[in-house]
PDB file of N, CA, C and O in Angstrom:
ATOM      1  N   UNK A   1      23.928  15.400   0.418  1.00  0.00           N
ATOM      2  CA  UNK A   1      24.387  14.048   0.147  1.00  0.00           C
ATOM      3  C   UNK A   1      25.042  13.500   1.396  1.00  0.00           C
ATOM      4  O   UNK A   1      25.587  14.310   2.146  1.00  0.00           O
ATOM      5  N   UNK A   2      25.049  12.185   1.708  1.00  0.00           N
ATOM      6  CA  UNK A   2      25.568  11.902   2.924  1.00  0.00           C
ATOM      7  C   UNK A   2      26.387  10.855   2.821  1.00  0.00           C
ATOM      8  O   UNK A   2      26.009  10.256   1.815  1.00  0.00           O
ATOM      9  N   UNK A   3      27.674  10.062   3.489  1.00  0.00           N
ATOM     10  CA  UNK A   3      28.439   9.561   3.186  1.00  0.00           C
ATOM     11  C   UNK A   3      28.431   8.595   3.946  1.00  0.00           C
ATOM     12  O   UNK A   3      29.437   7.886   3.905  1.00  0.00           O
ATOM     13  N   UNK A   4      27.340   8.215   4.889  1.00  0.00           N
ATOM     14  CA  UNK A   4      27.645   7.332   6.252  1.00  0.00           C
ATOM     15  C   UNK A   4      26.654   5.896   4.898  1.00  0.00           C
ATOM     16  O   UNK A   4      25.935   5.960   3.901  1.00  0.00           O
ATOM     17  N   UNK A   5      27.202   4.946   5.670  1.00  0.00           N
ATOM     18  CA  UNK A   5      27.211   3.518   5.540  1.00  0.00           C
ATOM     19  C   UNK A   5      26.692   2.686   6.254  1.00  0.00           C
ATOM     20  O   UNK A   5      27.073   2.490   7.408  1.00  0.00           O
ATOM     21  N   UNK A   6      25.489   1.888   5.555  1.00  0.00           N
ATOM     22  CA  UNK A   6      24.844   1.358   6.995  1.00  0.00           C
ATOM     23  C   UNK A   6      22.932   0.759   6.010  1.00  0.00           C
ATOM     24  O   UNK A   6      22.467   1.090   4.919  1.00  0.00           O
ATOM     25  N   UNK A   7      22.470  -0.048   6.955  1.00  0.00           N
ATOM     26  CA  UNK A   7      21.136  -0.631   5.355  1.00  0.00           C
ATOM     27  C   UNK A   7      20.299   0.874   5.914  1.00  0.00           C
ATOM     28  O   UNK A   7      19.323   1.266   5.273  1.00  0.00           O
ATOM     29  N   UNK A   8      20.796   1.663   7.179  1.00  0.00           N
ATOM     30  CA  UNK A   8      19.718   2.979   7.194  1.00  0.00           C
ATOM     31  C   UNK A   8      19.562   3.557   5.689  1.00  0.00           C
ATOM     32  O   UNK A   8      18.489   3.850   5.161  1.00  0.00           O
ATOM     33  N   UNK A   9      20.909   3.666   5.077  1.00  0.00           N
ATOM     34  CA  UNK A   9      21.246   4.891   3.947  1.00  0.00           C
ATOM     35  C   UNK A   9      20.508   4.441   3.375  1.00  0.00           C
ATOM     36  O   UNK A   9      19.723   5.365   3.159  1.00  0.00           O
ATOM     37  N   UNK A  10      19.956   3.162   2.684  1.00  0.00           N
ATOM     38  CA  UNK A  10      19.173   2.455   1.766  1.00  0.00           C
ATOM     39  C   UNK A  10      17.803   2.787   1.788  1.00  0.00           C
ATOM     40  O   UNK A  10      17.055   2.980   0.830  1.00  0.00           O
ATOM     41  N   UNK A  11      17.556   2.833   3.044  1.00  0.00           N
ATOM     42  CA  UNK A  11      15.844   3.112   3.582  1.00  0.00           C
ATOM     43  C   UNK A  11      15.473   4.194   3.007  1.00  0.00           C
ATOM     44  O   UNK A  11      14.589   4.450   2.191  1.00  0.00           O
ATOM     45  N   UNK A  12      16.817   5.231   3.907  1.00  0.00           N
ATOM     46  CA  UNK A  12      16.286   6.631   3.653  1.00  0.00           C
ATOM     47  C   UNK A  12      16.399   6.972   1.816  1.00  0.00           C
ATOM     48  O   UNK A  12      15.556   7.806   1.487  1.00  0.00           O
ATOM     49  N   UNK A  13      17.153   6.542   0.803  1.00  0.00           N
ATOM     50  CA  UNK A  13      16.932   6.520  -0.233  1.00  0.00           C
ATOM     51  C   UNK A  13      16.050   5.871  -1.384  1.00  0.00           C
ATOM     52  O   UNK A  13      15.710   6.284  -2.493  1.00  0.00           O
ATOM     53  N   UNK A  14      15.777   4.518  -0.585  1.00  0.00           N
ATOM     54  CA  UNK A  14      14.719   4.501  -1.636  1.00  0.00           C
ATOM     55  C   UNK A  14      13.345   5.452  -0.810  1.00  0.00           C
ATOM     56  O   UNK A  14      12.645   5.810  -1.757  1.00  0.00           O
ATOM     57  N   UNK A  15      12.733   5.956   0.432  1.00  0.00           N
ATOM     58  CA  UNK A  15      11.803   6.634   0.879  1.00  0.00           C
ATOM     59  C   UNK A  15      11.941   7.756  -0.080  1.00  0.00           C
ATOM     60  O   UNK A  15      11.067   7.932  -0.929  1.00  0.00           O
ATOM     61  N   UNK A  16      12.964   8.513  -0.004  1.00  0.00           N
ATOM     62  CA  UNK A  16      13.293   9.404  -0.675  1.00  0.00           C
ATOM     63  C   UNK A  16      12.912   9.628  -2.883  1.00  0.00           C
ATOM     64  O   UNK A  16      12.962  10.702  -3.481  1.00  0.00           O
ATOM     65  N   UNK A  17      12.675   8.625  -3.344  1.00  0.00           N
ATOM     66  CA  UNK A  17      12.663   8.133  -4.228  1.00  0.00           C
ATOM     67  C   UNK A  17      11.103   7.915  -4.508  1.00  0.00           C
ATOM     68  O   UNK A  17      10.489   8.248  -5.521  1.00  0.00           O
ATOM     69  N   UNK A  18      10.512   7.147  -3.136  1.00  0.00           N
ATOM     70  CA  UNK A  18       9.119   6.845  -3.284  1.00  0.00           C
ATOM     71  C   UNK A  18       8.291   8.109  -3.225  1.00  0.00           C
ATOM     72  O   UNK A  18       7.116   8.095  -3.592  1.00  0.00           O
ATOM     73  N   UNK A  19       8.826   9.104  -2.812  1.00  0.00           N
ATOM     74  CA  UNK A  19       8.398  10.509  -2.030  1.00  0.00           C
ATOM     75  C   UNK A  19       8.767  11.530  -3.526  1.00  0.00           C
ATOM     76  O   UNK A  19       7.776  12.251  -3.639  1.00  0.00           O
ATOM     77  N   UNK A  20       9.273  11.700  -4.110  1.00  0.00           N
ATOM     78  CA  UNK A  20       9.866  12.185  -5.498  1.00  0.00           C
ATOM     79  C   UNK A  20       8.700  11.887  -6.748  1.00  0.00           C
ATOM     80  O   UNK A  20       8.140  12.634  -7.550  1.00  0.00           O
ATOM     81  N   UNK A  21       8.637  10.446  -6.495  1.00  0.00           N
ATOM     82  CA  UNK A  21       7.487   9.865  -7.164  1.00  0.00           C
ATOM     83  C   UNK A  21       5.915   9.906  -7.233  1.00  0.00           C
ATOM     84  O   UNK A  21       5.065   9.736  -8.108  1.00  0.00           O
ATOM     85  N   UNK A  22       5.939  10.286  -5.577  1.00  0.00           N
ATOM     86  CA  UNK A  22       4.179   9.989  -5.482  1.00  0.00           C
ATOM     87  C   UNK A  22       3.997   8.905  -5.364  1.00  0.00           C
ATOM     88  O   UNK A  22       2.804   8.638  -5.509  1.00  0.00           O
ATOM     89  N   UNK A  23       4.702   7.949  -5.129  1.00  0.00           N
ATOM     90  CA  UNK A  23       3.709   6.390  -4.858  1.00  0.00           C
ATOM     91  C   UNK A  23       3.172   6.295  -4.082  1.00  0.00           C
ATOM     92  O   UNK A  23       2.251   5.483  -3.994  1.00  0.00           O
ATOM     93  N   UNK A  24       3.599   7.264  -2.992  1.00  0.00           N
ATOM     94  CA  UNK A  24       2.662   6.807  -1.445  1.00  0.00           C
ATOM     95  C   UNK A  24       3.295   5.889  -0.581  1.00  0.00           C
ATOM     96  O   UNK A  24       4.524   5.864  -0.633  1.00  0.00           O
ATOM     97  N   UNK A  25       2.561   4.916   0.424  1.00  0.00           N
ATOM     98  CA  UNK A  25       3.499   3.867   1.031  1.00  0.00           C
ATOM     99  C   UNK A  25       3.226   2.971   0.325  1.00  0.00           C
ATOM    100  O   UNK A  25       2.264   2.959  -0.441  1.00  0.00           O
ATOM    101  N   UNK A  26       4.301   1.788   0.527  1.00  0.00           N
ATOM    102  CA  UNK A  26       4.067   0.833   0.301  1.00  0.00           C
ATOM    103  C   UNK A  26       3.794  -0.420   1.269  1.00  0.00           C
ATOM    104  O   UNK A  26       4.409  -0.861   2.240  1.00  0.00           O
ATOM    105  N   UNK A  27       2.453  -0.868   0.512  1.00  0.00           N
ATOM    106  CA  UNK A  27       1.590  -1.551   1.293  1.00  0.00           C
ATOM    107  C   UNK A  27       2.199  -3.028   0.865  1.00  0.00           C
ATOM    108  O   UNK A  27       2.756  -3.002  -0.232  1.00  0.00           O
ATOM    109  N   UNK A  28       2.192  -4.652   1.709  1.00  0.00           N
ATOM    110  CA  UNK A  28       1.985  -5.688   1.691  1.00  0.00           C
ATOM    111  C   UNK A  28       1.057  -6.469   0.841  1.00  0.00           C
ATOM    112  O   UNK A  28      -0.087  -6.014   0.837  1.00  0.00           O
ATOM    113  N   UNK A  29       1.223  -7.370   0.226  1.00  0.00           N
ATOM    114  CA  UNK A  29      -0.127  -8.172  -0.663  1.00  0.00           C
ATOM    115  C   UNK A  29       0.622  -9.285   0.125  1.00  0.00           C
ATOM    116  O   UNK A  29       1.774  -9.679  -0.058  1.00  0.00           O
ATOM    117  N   UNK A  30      -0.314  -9.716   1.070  1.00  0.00           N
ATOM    118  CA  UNK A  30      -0.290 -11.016   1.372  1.00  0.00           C
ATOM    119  C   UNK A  30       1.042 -11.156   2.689  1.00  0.00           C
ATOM    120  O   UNK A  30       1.199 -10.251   3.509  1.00  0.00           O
ATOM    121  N   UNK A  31       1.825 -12.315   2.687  1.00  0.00           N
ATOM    122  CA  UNK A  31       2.194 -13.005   4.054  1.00  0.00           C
ATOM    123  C   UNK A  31       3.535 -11.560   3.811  1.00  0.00           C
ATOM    124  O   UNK A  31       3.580 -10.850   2.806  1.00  0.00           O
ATOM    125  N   UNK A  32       4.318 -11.470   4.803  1.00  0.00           N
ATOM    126  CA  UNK A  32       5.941 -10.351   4.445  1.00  0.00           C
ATOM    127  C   UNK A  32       6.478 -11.896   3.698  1.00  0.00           C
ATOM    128  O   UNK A  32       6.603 -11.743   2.483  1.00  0.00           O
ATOM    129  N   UNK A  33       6.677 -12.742   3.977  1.00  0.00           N
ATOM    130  CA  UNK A  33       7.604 -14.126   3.307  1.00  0.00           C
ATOM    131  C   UNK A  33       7.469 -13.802   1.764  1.00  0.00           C
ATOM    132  O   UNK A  33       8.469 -13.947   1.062  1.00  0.00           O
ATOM    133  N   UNK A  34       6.097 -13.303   1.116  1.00  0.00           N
ATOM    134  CA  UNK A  34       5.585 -13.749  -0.035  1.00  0.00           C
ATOM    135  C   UNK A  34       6.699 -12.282  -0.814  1.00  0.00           C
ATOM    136  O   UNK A  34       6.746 -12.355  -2.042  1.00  0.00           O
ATOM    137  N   UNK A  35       7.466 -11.145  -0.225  1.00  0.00           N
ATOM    138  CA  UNK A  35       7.814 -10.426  -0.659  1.00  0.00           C
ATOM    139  C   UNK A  35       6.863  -9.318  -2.149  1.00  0.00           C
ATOM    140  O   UNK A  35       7.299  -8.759  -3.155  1.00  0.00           O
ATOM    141  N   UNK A  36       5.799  -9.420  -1.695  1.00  0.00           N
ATOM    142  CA  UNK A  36       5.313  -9.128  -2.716  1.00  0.00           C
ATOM    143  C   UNK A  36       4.223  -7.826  -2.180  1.00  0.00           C
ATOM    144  O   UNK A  36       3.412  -7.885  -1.256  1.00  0.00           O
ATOM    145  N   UNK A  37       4.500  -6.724  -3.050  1.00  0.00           N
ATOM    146  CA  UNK A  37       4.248  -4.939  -2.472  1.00  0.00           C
ATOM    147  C   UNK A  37       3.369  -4.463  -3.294  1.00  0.00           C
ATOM    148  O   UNK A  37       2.820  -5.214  -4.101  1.00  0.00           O
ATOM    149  N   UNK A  38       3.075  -3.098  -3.232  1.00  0.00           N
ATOM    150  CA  UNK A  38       1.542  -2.585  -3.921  1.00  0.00           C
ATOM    151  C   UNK A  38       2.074  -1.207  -3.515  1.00  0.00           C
ATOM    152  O   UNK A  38       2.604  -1.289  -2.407  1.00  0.00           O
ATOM    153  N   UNK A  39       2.115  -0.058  -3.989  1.00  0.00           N
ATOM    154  CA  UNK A  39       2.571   1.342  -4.217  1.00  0.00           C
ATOM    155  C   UNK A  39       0.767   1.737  -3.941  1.00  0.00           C
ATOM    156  O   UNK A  39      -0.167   1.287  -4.605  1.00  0.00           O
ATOM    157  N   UNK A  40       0.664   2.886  -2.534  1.00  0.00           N
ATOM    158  CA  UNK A  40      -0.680   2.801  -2.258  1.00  0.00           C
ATOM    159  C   UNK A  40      -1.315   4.221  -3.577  1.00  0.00           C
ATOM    160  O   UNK A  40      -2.433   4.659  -3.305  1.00  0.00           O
ATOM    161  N   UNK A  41      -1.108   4.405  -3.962  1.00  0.00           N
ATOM    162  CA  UNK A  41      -1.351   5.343  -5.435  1.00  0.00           C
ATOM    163  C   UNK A  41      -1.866   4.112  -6.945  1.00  0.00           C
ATOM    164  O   UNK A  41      -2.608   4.377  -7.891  1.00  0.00           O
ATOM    165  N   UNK A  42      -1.138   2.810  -6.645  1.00  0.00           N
ATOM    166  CA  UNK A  42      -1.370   2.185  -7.448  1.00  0.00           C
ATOM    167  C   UNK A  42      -2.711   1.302  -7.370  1.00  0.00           C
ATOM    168  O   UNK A  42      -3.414   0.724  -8.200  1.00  0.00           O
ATOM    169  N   UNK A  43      -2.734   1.507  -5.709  1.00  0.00           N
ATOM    170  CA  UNK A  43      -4.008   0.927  -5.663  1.00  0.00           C
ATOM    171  C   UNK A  43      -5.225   1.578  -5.400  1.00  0.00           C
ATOM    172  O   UNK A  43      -6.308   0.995  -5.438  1.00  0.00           O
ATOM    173  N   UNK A  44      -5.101   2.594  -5.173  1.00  0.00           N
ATOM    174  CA  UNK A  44      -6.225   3.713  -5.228  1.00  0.00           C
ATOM    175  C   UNK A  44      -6.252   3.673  -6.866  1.00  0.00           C
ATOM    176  O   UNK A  44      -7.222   3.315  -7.534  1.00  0.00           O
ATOM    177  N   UNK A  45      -5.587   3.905  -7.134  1.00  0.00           N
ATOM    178  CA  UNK A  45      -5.967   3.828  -8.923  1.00  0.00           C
ATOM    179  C   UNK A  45      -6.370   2.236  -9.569  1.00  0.00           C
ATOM    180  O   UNK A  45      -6.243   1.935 -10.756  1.00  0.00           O
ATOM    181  N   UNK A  46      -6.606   1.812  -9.067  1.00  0.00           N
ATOM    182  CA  UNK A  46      -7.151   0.027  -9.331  1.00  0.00           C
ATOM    183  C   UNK A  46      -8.225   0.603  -9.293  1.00  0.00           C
ATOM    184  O   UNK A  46      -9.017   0.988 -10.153  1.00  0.00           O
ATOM    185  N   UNK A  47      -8.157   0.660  -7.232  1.00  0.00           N
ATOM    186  CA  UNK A  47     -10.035   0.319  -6.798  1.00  0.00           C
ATOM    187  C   UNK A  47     -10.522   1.911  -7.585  1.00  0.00           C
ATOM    188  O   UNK A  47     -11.620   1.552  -8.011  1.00  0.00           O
ATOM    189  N   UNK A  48     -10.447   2.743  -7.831  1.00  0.00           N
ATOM    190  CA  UNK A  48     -11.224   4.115  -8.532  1.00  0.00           C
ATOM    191  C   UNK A  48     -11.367   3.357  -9.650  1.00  0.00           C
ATOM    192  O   UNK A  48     -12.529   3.090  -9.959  1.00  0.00           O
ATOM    193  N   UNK A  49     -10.207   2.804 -10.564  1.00  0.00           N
ATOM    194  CA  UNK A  49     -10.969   2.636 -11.874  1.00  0.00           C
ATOM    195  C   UNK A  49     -12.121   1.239 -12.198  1.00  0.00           C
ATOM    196  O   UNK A  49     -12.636   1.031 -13.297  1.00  0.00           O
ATOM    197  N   UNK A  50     -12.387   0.223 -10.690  1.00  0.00           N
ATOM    198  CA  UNK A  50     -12.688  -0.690 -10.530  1.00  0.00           C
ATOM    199  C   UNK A  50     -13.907  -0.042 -10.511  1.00  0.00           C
ATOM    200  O   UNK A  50     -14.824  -0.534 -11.169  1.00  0.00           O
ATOM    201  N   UNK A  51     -14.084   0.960  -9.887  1.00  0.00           N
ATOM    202  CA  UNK A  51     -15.779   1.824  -9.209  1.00  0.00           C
ATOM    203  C   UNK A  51     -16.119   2.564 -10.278  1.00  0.00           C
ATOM    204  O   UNK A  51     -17.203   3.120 -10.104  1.00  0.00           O
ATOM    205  N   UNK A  52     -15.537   2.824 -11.479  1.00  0.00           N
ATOM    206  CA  UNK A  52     -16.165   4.101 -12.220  1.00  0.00           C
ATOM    207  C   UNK A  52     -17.080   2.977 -13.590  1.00  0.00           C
ATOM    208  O   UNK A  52     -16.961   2.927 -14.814  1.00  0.00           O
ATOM    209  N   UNK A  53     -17.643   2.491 -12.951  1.00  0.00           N
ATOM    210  CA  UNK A  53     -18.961   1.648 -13.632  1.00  0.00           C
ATOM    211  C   UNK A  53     -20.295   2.369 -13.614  1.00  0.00           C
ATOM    212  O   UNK A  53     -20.656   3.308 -12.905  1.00  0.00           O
ATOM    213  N   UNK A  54     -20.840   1.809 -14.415  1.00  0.00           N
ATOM    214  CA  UNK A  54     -22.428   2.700 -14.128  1.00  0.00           C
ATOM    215  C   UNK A  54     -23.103   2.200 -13.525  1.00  0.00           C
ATOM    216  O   UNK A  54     -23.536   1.067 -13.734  1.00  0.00           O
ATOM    217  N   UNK A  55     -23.558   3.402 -11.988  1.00  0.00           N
ATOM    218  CA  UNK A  55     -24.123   2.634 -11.398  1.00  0.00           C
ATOM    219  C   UNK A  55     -23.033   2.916  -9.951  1.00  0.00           C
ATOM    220  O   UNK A  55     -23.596   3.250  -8.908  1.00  0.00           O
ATOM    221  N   UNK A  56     -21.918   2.809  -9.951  1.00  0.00           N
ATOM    222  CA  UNK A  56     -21.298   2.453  -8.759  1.00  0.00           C
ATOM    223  C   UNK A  56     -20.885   3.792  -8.455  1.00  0.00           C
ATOM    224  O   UNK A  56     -20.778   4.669  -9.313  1.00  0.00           O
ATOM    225  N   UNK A  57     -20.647   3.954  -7.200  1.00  0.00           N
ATOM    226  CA  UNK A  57     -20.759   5.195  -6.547  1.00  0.00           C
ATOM    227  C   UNK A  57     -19.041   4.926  -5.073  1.00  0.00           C
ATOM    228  O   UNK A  57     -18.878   4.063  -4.210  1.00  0.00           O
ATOM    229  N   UNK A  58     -18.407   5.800  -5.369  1.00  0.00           N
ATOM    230  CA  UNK A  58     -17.125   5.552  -4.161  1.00  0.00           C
ATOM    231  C   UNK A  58     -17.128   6.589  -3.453  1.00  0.00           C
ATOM    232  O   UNK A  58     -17.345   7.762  -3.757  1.00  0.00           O
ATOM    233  N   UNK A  59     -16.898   6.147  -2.570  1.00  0.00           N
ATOM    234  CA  UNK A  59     -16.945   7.362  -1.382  1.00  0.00           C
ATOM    235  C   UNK A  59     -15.706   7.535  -0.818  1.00  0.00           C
ATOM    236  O   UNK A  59     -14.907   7.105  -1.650  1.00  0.00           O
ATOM    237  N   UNK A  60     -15.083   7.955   0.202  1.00  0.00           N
ATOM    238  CA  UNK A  60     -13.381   8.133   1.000  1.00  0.00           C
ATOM    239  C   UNK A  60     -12.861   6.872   0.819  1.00  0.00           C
ATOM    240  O   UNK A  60     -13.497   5.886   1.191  1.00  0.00           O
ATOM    241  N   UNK A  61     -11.659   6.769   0.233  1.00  0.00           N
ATOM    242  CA  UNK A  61     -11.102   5.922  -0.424  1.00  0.00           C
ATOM    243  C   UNK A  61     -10.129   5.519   0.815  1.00  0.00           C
ATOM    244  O   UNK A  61      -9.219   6.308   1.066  1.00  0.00           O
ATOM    245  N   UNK A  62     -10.254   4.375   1.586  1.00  0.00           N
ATOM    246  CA  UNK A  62      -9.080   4.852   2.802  1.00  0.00           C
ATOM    247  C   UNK A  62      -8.362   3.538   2.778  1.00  0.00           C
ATOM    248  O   UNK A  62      -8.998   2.537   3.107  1.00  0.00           O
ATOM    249  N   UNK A  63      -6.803   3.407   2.339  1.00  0.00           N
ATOM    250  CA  UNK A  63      -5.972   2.200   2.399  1.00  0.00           C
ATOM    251  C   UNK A  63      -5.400   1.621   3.474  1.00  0.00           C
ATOM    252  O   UNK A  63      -5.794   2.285   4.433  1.00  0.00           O
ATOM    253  N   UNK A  64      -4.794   0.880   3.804  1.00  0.00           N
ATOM    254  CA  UNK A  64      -3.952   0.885   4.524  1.00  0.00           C
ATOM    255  C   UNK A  64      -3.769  -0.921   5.707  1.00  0.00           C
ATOM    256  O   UNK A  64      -4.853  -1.405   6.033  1.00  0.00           O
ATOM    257  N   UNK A  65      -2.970  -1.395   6.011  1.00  0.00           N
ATOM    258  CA  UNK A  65      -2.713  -2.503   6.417  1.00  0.00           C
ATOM    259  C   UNK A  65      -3.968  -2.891   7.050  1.00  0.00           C
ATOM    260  O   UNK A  65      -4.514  -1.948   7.623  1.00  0.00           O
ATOM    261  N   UNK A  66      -4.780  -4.358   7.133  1.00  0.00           N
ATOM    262  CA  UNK A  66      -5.713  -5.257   7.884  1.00  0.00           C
ATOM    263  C   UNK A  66      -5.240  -5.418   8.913  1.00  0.00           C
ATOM    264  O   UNK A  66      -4.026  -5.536   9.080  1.00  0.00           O
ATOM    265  N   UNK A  67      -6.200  -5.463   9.932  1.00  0.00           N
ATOM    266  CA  UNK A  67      -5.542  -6.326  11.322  1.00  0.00           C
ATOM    267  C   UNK A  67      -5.611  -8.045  10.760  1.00  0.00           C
ATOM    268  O   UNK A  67      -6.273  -8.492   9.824  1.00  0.00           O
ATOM    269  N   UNK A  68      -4.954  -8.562  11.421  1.00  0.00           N
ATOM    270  CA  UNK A  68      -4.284 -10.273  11.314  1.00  0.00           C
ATOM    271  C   UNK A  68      -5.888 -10.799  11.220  1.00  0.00           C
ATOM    272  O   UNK A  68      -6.869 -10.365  11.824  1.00  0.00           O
ATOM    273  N   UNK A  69      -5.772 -12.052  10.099  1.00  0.00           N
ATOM    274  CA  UNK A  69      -7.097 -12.120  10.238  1.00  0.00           C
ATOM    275  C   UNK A  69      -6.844 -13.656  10.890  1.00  0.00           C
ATOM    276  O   UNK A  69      -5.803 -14.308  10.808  1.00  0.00           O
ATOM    277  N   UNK A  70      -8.237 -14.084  11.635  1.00  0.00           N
ATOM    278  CA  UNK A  70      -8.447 -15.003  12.550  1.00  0.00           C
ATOM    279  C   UNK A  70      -9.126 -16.066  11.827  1.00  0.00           C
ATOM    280  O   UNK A  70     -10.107 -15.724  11.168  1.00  0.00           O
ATOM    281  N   UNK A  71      -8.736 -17.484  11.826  1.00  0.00           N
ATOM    282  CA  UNK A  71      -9.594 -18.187  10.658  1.00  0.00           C
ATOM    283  C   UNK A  71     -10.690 -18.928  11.413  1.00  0.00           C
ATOM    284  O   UNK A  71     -10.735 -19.536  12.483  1.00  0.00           O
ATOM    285  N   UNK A  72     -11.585 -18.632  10.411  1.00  0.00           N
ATOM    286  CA  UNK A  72     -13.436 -19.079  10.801  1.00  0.00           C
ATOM    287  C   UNK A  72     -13.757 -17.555  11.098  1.00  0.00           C
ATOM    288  O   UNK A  72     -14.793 -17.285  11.705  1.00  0.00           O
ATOM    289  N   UNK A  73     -12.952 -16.619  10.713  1.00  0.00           N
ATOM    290  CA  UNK A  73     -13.917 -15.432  11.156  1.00  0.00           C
ATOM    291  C   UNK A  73     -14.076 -14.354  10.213  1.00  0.00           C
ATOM    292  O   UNK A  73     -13.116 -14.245   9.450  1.00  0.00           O
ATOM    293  N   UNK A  74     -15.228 -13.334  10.004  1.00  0.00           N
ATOM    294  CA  UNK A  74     -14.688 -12.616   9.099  1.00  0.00           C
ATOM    295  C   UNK A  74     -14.126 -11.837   9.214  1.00  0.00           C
ATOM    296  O   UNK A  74     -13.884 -11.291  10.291  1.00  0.00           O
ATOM    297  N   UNK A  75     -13.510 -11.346   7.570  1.00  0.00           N
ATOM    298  CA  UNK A  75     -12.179 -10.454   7.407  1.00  0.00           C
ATOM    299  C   UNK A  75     -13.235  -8.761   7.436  1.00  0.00           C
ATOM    300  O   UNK A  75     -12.696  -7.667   7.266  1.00  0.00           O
ATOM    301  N   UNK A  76     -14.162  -8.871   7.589  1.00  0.00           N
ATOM    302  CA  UNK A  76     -14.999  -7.111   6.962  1.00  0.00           C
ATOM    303  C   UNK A  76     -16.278  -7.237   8.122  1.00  0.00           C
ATOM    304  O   UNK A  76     -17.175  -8.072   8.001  1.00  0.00           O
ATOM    305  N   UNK A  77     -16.205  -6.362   9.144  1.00  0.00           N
ATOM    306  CA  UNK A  77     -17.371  -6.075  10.075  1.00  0.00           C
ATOM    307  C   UNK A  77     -18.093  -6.345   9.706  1.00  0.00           C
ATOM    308  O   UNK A  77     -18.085  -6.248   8.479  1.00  0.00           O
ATOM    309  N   UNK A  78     -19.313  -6.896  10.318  1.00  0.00           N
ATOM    310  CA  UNK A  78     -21.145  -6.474   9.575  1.00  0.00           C
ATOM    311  C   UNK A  78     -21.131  -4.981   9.922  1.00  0.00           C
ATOM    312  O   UNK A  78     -22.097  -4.272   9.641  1.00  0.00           O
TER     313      UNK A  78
END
């Protein structure tokens, strides 16, 4: 237990908390302003139960932040 004071202690406790849990990181939905988060366990469990259709087939499931997207361009390689 630690006694020091400071928004570190906060970090390291809720990490600590997220890590206890299994949520994984937590990922961004949208602008940081919009304050609004996604637990990356929660979304692997979206897109898996989004794919288990007949017919659809998922392969390495890999999450994780977009680069900035540029407008007039697309957001997904050809």
């Amino acid at each position: 237990m630690t006694t020091a004071r400071g928004p570190r202690r906060a970090e390291g406790w809720t990490a600590g908390v997220r890590e206890r849990l299994g949520l994984g990181r937590l990922l961004p939905l949208g602008d940081p302003a919009d304050g609004v988060w996604i637990a990356e366990t929660a979304a692997a469990s979206v897109l898996r139960g989004a794919a288990a259709r007949p017919g659809a087939v998922l392969g390495e499931l890999r999450i994780g932040l977009a680069v900035e997207a540029v407008p007039g361009e697309d957001a997904v390689a050809a």
